[in-house]
LOLO-900980 format. One record per residue: x, y, z of N, C-alpha, C, CB in turn; residue in three letters. Coordinates in pm, whole numbers, plus 50000, padded with zeros to 5 digits. Atoms other than C-alpha are relative to their C-alpha. Glycine has a CB too. Example, Ala and Ser with C-alpha at 12.3 -4.5 7.8 and 13.67 -1.06 7.14 Angstrom:
% residues 2
FITOR    nxx    nyy    nzz   caxx   cayy   cazz    cxx    cyy    czz   cbxx   cbyy   cbzz  code
FITOR  50089  49881  50000  51230  49550  50780  50090  50120  50000  49901  50003  50125   ALA
FITOR  49918  49881  49994  51367  49894  50714  49923  50109  50073  50041  50046  49858   SER
//
This chain:
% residues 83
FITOR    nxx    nyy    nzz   caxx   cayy   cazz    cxx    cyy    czz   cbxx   cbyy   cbzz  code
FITOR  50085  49881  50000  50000  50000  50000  50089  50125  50000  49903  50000  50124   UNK
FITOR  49909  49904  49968  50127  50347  49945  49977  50060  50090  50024  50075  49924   UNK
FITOR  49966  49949  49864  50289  50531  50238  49903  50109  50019  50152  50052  50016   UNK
FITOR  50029  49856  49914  50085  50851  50238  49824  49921  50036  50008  50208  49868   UNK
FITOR  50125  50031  49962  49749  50610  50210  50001  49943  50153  49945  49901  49896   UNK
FITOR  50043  50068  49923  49841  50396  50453  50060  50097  50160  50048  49842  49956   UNK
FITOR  49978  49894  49892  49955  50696  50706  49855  50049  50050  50091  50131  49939   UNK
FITOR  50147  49907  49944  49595  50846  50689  49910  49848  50063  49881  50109  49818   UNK
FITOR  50050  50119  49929  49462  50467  50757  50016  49981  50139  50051  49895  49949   UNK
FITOR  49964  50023  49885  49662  50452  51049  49932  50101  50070  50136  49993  50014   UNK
FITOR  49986  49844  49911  49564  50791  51158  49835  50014  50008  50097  50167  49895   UNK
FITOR  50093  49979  50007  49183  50685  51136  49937  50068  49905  49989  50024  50076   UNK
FITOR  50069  49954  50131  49079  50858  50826  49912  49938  49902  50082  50032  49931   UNK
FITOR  50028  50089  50071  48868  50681  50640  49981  50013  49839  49904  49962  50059   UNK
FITOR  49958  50000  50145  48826  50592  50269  49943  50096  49927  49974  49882  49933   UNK
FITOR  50043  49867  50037  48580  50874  50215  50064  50109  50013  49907  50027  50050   UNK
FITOR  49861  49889  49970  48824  51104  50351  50118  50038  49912  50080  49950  50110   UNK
FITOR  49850  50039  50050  49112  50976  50194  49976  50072  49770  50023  49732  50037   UNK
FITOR  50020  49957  50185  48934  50991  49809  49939  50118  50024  49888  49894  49881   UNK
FITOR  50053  49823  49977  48790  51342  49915  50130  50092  49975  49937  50042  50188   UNK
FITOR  49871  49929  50002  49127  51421  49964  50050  50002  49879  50096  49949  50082   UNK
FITOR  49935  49994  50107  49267  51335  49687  49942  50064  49849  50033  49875  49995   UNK
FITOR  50062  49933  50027  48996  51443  49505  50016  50128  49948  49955  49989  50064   UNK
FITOR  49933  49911  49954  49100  51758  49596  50074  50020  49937  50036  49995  50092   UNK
FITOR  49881  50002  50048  49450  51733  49531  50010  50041  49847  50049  49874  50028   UNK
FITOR  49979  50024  50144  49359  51654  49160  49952  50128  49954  49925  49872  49934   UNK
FITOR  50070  49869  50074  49164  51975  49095  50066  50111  50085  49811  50007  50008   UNK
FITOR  49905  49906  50009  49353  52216  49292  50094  49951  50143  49927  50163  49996   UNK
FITOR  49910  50035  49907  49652  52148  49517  49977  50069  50105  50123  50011  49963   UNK
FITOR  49947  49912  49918  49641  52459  49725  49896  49950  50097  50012  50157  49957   UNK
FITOR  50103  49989  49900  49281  52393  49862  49984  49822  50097  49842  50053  49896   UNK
FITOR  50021  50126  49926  49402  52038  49914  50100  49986  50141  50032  49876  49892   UNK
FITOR  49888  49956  49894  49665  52148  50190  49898  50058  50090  50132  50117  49948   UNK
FITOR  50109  49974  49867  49345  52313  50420  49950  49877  49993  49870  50124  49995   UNK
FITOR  50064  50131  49949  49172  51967  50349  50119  49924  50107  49959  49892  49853   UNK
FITOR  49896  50065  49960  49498  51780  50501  49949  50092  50169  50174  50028  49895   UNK
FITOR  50033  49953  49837  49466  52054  50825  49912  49926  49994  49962  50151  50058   UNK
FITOR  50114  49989  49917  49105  51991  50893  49990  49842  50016  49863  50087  49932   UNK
FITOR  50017  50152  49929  49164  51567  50943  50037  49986  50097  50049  49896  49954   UNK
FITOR  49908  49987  49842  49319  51679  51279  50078  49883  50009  49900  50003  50154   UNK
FITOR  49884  50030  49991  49590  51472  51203  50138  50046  50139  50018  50045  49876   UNK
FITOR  49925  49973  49905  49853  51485  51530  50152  50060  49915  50008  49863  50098   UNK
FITOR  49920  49888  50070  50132  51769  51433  50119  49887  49951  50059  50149  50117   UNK
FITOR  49889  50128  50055  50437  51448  51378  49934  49938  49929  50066  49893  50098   UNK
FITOR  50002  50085  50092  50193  51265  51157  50012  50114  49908  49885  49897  49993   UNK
FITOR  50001  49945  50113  50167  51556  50942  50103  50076  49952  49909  50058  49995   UNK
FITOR  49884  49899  50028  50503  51693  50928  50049  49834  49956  50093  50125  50149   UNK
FITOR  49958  50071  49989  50579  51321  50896  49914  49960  49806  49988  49939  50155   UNK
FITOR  50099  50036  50086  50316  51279  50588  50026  50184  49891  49815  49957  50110   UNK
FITOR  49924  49927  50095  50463  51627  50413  50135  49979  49941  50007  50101  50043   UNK
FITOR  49889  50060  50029  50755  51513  50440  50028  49862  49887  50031  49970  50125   UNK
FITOR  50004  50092  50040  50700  51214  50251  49957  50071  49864  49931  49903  50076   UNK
FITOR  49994  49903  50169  50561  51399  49964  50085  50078  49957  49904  50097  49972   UNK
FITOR  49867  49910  50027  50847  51652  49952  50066  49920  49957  50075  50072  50105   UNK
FITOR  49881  50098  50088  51087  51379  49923  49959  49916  49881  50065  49887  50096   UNK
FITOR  50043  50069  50142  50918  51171  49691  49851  50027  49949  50012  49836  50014   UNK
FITOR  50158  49936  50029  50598  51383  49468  49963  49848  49951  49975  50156  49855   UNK
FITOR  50042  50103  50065  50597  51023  49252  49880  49884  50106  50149  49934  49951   UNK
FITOR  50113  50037  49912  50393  50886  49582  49871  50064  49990  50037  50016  50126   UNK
FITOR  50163  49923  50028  50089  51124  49491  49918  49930  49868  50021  50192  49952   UNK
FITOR  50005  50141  50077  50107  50942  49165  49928  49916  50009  50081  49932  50008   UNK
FITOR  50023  50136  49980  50093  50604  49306  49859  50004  50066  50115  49927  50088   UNK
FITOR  50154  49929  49932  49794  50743  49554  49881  49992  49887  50019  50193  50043   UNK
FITOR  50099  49938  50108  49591  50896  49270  49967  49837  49934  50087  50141  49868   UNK
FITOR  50009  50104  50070  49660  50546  49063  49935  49879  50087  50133  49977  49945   UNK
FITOR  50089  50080  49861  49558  50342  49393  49872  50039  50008  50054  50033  50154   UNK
FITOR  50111  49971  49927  49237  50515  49463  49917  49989  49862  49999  50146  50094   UNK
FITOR  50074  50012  50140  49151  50489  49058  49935  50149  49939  49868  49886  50021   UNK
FITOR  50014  49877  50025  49137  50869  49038  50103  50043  49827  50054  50074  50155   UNK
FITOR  49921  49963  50112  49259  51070  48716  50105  50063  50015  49943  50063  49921   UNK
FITOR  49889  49927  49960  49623  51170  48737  50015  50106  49929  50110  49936  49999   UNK
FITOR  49975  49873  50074  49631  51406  48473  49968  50149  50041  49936  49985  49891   UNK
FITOR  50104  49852  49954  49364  51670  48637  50090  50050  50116  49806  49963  50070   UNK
FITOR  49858  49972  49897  49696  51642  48922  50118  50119  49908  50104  49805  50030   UNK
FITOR  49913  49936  50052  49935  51762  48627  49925  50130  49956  50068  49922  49901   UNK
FITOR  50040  49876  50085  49691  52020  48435  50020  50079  50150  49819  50004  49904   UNK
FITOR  49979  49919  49891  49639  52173  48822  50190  50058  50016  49938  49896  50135   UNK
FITOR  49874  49992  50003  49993  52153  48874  50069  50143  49893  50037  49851  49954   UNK
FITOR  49940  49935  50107  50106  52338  48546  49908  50140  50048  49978  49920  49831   UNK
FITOR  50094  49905  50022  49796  52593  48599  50086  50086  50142  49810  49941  50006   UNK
FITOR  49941  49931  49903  49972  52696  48918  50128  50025  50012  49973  49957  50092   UNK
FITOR  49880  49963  50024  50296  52753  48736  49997  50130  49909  50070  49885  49944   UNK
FITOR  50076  49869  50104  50150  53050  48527  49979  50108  50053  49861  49980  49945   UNK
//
């Protein structure tokens, strides 16, 4: 399983959560960083769970491809917030 899914598993989140989140993620990044606050996540899982994306983005990827979400609507966001 990938690390950032199975962090929010551990952390009680559940699968509605998790594809909400990502959800998210895919259509705009920025507003998916307040979703991440509001799972009251404990401050070490989530410095522990940025961290993990910082070092490796290709885990958002694997996420997106795990949950059967569209990765692309990740890159168009992405690019749109390089403009």
């Amino acid at each position: 399983m990938n690390p950032i899914l199975a962090l929010l598993k551990e952390n009680n989140i559940s699968d509605e959560q998790i594809k909400e989140l990502f959800e998210v993620l895919t259509q705009n990044p920025l507003a998916a960083m307040a979703t991440i606050g509001q799972l009251g996540l404990p401050q070490d899982k989530l410095q522990l769970l940025m961290g993990q994306v910082m070092q490796n983005p290709a885990l958002i990827k694997e996420a997106v491809d795990e949950l059967g979400l569209d990765f692309s609507k990740v890159e168009a966001a992405k690019a749109q917030l390089q403009q």
